[in-house]
N, C-alpha and C positions, 0 to 999 in steps of 0.2 A: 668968518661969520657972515661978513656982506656976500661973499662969492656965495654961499651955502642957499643966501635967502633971494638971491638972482637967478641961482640954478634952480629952486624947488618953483619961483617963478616962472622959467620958460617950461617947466616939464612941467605944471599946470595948465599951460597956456596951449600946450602941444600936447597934450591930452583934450584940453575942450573942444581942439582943432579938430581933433582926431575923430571925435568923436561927431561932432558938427557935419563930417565927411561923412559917416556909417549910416547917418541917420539921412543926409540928402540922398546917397544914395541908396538907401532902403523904399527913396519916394520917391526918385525922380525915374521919368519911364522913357522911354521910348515905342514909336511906333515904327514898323516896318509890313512890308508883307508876304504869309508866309511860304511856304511851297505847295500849298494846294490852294494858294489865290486869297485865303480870306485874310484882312488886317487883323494885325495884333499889336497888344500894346502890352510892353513887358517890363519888369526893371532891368535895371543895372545889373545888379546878380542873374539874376535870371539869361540877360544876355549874354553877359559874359560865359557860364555854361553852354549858350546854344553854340557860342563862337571857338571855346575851345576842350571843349567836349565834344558835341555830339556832330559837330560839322565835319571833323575829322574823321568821323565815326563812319556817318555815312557817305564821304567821299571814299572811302575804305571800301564801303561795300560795293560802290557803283564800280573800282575799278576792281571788284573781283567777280562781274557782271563775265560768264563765259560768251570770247567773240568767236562766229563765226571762221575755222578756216579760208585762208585765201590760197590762190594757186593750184587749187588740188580739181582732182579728175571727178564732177558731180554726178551720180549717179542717179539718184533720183531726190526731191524734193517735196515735203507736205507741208500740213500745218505747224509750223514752229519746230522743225526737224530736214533737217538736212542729213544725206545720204552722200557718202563721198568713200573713197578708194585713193589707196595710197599705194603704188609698186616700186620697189624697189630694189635694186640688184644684191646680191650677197655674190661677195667674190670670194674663190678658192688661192690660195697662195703656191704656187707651184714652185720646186726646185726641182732645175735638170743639172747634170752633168756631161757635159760634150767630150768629145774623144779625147780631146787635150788636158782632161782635167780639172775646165773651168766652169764656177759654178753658173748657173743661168737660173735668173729669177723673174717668175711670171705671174700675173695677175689676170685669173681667167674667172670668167661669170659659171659661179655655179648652180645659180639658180636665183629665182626670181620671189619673191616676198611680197603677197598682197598686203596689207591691213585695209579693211574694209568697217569704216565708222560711223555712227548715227551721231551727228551733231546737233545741239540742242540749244546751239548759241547766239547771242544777238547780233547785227549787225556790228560792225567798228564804230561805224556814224554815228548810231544810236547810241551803244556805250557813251562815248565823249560827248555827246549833247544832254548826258543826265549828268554828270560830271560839268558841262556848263551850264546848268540848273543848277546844279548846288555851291557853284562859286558864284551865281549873280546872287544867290538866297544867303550866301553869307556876306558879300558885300551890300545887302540891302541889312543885314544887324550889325554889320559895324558903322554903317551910315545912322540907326536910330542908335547903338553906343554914345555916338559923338554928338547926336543933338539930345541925348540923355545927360551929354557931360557938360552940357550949356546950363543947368539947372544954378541956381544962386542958392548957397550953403543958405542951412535950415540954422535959425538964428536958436539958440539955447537960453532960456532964462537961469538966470547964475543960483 
């Protein structure tokens, strides 16, 4: 009976906690700022979303940003389009037979393969510099996280 009325005591008491917690942070904010420059001030929920939702989200899409081929033979160049040529050999597999019977195997070019492509891709550089935009933009909400998480629990009248 005592153990009974100890335990409904601490799972009272870890419920007011609990609840002390939902309610700081439904109010405690942080400020950070955001990727088009202007400050923001956000909660805790809220940040927490920008941090593991939507930061992922758009780290995703910056590394499926199309780069520029390197290495290749440019053929002409415009506005946001690249022209390039790729040749490549295609070889024929030859078997001969020599008087003695033995097999002889040869690899001869039988012809040559353009592929000739309009690229439409960014730089590599630029890729990865919007990609470190969006790591300095979410190490600037996990910095207002943690001075959201400095906030002093909201007191509960019993």
């Amino acid at each position: 009976m005592e153990c009974r009325a100890k335990l409904d005591a601490l799972i009272k008491e870890d419920l007011v906690l609990a609840h002390r917690i939902s309610i700081t942070n439904q109010k405690a904010s942080g400020t950070f700022v955001d990727l088009d420059g202007t400050e923001k001030t956000l909660t805790i929920p809220a940040l927490l979303v920008l941090r593991n939702e939507i930061a992922p989200k758009l780290e995703a899409a910056a590394r499926a940003i199309p780069v520029k081929a390197k290495g290749v033979e440019v053929t002409e160049t415009g506005d946001g389009l690249t022209r390039w040529r790729n040749i490549t050999p295609e070889y024929k597999h030859l078997q001969e037979f020599n008087d003695k019977g033995m097999k002889a195997e040869n690899d001869v070019i039988d012809r040559y393969r353009i592929d000739e492509t309009v690229d439409y891709g960014w730089n590599e550089r630029d890729v990865f510099d919007e990609i470190d935009k969006i790591h300095d933009w979410l190490q600037r909400i996990k910095n207002a996280i943690n001075e959201a998480n400095k906030t002093d629990l909201v007191e509960i009248e019993p």
